[in-house]
N, C-alpha and C positions, 0 to 999 in steps of 0.2 A: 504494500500500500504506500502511494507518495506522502513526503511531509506533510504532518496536520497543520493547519493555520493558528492553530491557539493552545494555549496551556491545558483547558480543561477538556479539549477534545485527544490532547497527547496524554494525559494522565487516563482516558478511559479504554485509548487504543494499546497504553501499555497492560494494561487488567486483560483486556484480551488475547493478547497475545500471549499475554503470560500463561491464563491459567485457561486458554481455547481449546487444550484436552481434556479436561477437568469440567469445565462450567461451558457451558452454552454464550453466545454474546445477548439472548434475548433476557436469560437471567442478572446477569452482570448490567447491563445499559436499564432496565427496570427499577434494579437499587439502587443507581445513581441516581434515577429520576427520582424513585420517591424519596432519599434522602433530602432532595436538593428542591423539589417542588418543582412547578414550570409557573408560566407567566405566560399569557396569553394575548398577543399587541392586537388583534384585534377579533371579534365576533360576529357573525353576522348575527344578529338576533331575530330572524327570523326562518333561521334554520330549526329542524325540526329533531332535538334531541334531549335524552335526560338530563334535567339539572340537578345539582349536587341540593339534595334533600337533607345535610346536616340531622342525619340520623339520632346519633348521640353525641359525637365530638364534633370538634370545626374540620378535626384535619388539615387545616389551612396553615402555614408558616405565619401570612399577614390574614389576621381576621378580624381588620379593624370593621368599621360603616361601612367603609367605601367599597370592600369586596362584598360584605355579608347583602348587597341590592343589587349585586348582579349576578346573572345570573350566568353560572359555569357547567358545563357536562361533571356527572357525577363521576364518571371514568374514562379512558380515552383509549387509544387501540393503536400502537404502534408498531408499521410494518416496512417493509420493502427497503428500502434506503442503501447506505454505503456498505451496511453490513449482510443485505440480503434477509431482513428479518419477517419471520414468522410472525401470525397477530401477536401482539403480546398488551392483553389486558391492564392498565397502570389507573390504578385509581388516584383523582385530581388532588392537589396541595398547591394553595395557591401561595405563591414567592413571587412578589413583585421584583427579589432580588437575585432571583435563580439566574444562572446562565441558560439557562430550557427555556426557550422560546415559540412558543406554536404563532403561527404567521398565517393568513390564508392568501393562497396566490391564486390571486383573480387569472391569470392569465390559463391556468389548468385547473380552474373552482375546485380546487381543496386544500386542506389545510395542510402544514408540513411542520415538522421540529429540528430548530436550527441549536445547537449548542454553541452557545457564543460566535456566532456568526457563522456555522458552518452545518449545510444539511446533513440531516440524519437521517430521515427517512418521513416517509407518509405517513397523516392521522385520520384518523375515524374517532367521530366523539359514540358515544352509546347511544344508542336510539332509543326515542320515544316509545314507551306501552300505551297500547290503548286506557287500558286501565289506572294505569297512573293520573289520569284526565276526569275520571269519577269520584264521584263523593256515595256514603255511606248513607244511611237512612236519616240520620241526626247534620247531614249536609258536612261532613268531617273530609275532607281528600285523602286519599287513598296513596298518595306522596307522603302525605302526614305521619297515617296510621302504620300503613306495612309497605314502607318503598320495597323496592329490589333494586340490588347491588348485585356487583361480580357477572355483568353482561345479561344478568336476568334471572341467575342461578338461582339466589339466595335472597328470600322474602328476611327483611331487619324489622321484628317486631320490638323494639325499644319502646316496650310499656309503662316505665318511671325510670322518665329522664331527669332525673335529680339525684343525687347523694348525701347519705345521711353522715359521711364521712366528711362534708365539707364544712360539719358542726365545727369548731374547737380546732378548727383547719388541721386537720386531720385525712384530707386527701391526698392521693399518689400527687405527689409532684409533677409530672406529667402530662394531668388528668388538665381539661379548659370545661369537663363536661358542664358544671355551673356556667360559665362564663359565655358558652355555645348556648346554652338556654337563654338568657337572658338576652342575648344579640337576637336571636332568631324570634324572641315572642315581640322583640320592638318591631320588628321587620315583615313578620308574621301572624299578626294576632291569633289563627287559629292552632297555631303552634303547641302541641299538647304537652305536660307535664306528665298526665297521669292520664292514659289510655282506658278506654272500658272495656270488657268482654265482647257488648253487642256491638261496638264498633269492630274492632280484631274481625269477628267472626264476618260483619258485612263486608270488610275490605277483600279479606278472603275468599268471600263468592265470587267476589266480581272478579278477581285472579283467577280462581282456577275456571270460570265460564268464558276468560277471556280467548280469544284463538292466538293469541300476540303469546301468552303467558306460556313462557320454558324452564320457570322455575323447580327446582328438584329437592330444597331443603327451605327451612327457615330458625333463624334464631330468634329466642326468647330470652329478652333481657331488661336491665335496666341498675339504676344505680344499687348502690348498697343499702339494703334498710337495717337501721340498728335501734336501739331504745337502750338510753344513758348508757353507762361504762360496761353491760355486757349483753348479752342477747338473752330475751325476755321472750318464753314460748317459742314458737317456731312462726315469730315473724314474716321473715322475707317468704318462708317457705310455704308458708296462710296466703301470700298475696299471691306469688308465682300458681302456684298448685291450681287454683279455679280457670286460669288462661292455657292452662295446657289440657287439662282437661274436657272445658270447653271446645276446643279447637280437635282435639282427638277424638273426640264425641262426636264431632259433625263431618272430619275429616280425615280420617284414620287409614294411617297407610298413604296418604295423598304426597305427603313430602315426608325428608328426614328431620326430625325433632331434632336441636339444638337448645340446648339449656346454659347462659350463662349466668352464675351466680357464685357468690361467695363459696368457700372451701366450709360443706356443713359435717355431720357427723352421719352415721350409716344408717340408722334411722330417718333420718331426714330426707337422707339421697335417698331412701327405700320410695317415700312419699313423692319424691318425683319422678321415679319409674313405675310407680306404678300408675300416674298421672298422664304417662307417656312421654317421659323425653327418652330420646334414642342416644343422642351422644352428653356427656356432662363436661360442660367447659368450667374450670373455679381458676382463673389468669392467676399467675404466680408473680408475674411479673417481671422480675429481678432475681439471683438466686444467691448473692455473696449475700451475707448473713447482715451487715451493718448499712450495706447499702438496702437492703431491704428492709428495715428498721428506719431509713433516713429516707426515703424515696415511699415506701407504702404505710405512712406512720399508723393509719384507720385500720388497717388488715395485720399490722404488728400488734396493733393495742387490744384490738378485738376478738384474734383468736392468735396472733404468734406465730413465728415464721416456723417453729418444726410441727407444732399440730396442723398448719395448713399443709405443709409435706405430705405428714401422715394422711389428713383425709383424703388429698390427691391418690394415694396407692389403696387407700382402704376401699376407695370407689371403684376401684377394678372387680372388686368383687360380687357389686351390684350392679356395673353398667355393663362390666363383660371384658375384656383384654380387648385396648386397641379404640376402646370406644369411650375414654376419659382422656381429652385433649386441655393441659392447659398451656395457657399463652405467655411469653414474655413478649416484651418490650423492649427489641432489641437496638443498642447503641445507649441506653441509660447507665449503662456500665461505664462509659467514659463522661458523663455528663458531671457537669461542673456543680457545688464543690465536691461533692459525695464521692466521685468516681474514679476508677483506676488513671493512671498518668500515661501509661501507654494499652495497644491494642491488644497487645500477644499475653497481657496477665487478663484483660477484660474477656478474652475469647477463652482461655483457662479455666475462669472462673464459671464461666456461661456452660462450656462442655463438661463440667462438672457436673451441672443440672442436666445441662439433657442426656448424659449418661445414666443419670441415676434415674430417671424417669422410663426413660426406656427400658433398661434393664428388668423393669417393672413393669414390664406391658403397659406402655402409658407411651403414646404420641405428643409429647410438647409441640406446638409450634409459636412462630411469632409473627408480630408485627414489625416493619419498618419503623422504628422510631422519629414522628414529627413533630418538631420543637414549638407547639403554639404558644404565640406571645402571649397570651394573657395566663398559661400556665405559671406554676410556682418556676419550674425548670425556665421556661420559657422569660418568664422577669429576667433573671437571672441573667441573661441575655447569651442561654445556649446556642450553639447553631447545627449545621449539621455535623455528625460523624463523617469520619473518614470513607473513602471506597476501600479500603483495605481490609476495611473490619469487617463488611457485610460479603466481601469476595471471602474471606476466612470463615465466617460463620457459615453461610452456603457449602462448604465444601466439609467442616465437620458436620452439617447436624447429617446431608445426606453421609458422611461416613460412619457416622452412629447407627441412621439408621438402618444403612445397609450391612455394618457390625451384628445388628441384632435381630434381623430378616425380618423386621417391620413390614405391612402391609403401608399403599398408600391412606392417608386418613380418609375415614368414609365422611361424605357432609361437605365435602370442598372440588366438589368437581372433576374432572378431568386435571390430569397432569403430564407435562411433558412441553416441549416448547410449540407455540400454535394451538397449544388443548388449553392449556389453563387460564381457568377463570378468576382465581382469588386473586384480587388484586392489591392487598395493602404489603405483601412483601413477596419476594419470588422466590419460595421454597418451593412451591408448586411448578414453577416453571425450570426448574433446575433437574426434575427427573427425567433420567434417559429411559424412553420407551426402548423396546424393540420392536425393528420394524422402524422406526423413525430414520429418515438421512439425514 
């Protein structure tokens, strides 16, 4: 390949080259973007695609006013370009100060992505559902209630978008999900906190009656509920239980249940299997022991970083091997001040966790880590991680979990480059099919 024209385009052709036996360039150029966000110079607004529904977080680097009234594709489809690439789903982060640039060039009407001045390849924003455009019997949108993310795959039921962690500031550092609510109900009046049943349920007729609708799971979530310094009855597990039930009552077997919630004890998870969730997500987050004390202070106080361990492995026993996925938040391990000082003690400490998880019949995965300003981390005035760290992590957790002959996680679509849907990190797009060229 000839001379790159810029620093940030020679820093991603050296990642490929490097590690172009090992990692695909769709997975690699995926985590740069969503480290780094893009920036979009211009929109037609009367093109016809999904806008970013600010499900529970902003996801946004800048989420001040001035982004939260326009409106963005909720993920975007990068293909073809310098490196020949396969779709590759990337869910939107909007960086006013990204070098990623989506452009639209009237002269061939589509849009394209320049990395500091130089093409990369072709975009496709996500397309409009019919459904997404309906409202519920109580006049609710159906964008509101149950969007879909990840090209269509995965219905985001975020039925209490609030946190009871952000009492006594007592939230993951990370977290904007307060700070996303309150931007989006000025912007959006019908903007819900706290979902009902018979909404859920109507949103979800008009999905699965729609013909547009390819959805194949959905997740069930919402902030942490707590009452004072410890947990009082089976709270959060009273609120969740009637919406899963509800929905499995009406629609059972239609999608794969997704359940995210706190790390409970085996009783309680009993109460959500048998409620019907299929897979149990309780996000770990972080796994060095102090960082995760200083980063998840609500989930240290309330239950403690080795019982929430434990319930993660005790829940294999009620959800099945393979089928208790929790999530970190990867790059918080170097984030400022809490975090390692370099990459290769932060990837250490991280393979740490997902060895020990896997070991145990237990699927970790993660998220890209995106530093929203009005986060605690985000004040602070984190920015992005390295490309070094997310090309290292890519390449252990697939070697863990090809160490331990893991299945791919069910509930996340297709995987391989050109298949995958999940868009907020590229672990999914890092698996080598067979049969793939």
């Amino acid at each position: 390949m000839e001379y790159m024209p810029n620093r940030y385009l020679n820093n991603l052709e050296l990642y490929i080259k490097e590690y172009g036996d090992l990692l695909n360039p769709e997975a690699i150029i995926k985590e740069d973007i969503l480290r780094q966000g893009v920036f979009f110079e211009r929109i037609v607004h009367n093109e016809n695609f999904s806008g970013k529904s600010y499900f529970i977080f902003s996801f946004d680097v800048d989420n001040d006013n001035d982004i939260a009234t326009r409106k963005y594709p909720e993920e975007i489809a990068l293909q073809n370009g310098i490196y020949n690439l396969k779709r590759t789903i990337i869910s939107v982060r909007i960086n006013k100060s990204s070098p990623y640039k989506i452009k639209f060039d009237q002269s061939k009407d589509k849009y394209v992505l320049f990395l500091d001045g130089a093409f990369i390849g072709d975009i496709v924003f996500s397309p409009e559902k019919s459904y997404m455009l309906k409202t519920t019997s109580t006049g609710k949108s159906v964008r509101d209630i149950a969007p879909t993310i990840e090209w269509g795959y995965l219905i985001y039921l975020a039925v209490f978008r609030m946190c009871q962690y952000f009492e006594n500031n007592n939230e993951c550092a990370f977290c904007d999900m307060r700070s996303n609510y309150v931007t989006q109900k000025k912007t959006h009046k019908d903007y819900s906190a706290v979902k009902s049943i018979d909404d859920i349920i109507d949103a979800l007729g008009l999905i699965n009656a729609s013909k547009d609708s390819v959805s194949k799971a959905y997740t069930l979530t919402g902030g942490s509920i707590v009452d004072g310094a410890e947990f009082k009855g089976d709270a959060e597990i009273d609120f969740y239980v009637p919406f899963l039930e509800a929905i499995e009552d009406k629609y059972k077997g239609k999608w794969i249940s997704k359940v995210v919630v706190q790390a409970h004890d085996i009783k309680k998870l009993k109460r959500l299997k048998d409620a019907g969730a299929f897979i149990y997500h309780t996000n770990f987050e972080v796994w060095d022991r102090e960082l995760f004390d200083n980063i998840c202070p609500g989930k240290s106080l309330f239950i403690g970083r080795d019982e929430w361990i434990k319930r993660i492995v005790d829940a294999v026993s009620i959800f099945g091997e393979y089928r208790v996925i929790p999530n970190f938040v990867a790059g918080v391990e170097l984030s400022k001040p809490y975090g390692f000082s370099n990459i290769d003690d932060a990837i250490n400490s991280t393979a740490e966790g997902l060895e020990f998880f896997m070991s145990n019949s237990v699927i970790p995965r993660y998220t890209t880590w995106c530093p929203e300003k009005t986060s605690k981390l985000g004040k602070l005035g984190n920015s992005s991680v390295p490309l070094e760290y997310y090309v290292k992590l890519l390449l252990k957790w697939h070697e863990l979990h090809y160490k331990y002959g893991l299945p791919i996680p069910e509930g996340y679509g297709e995987a391989g480059p050109g298949k995958a849907e999940f868009s907020v990190s590229a672990f999914m797009d890092a698996f080598k099919i067979k049969g793939d060229a």
